[in-house]
Structure formats: C-alpha cells, structure tokens
Phi, psi and omega in degrees: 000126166304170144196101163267134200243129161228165152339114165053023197229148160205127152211127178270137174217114192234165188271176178285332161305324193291316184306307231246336182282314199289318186273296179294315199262333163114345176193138204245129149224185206190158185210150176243161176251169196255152167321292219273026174093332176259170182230155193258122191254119178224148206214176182235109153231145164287129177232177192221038169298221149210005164222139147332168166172167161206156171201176206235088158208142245021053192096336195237135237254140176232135184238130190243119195239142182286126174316314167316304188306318190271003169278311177314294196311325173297325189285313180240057148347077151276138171328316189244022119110198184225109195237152127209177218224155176231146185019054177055053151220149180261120175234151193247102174248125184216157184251144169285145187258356173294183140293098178344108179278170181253138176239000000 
C-alpha cells in the first residue's frame, strides 16, 4: 500500500492482488514509524455502506471504501483512481494499473 500526502490531497494507492486481499479480508493497513518513536498508522477498510469516507481517529488515519467502489476499479481499471472529497481535503483511492516487476 502507497500513501501520498499533497496539498489538502491523500491518495492511497495499492496493488491489484493488494485490492483482491483487501476484499476477502476486509482490511488492509500499514504504519510508518515517526523521529520521536511512535508511529502514524493508516488503513482501507472495506465498508458495505454506499458512501466512501474518511477519517483520522485516535492517530489512525482510515479510508473507508464501499465494497462496489472497490470492484469497479478491479474491474474497470483507471488512471484516476475514484476521488472524493470530505470536510475541504480530497482523497484518492487508486489501483496500480502497472505491471507487478520481477525482481
């Protein structure tokens, strides 16, 4: 799992098997560590609402993506991803459309 920070922007970005993991188990998260020792933690959970959303609670930043939402992109690949936008920041949910490298 990606996580890019812009101007008033977050976009998660995962791979497509990460997508197919993300669907059976229901939640994907991931943490980075911080200078002072703690870590800032962000995740996907599949929700089975009809609206996206997101939110930042106790430290941990969460994008709750509609199961539909995430089928489409598997299905129907695109560049830009799925955007919408909450309390004046835009988040970005997107599948890599690359090709997996061989290492």
């Amino acid at each position: 799992m990606y996580l890019k920070f812009e101007k008033n922007k977050i976009r998660f970005r995962i791979s497509q098997p990460e997508a197919t993991i993300l669907l059976a188990k229901g939640l994907m998260a991931d943490s980075v560590s911080l200078p002072d020792g703690s870590s800032f933690v962000y995740r996907i959970e599949v929700t089975e609402t009809d609206q996206n959303s997101a939110h930042l609670i106790d430290g941990i930043l969460t994008l709750k993506m509609t199961r539909l939402a995430i089928e489409y992109l598997i299905n129907k690949p695109t560049k830009n991803g799925i955007l919408f936008l909450q309390a004046g920041a835009c988040y970005i949910f997107e599948i890599d459309l690359r090709k997996p490298s061989h290492k």
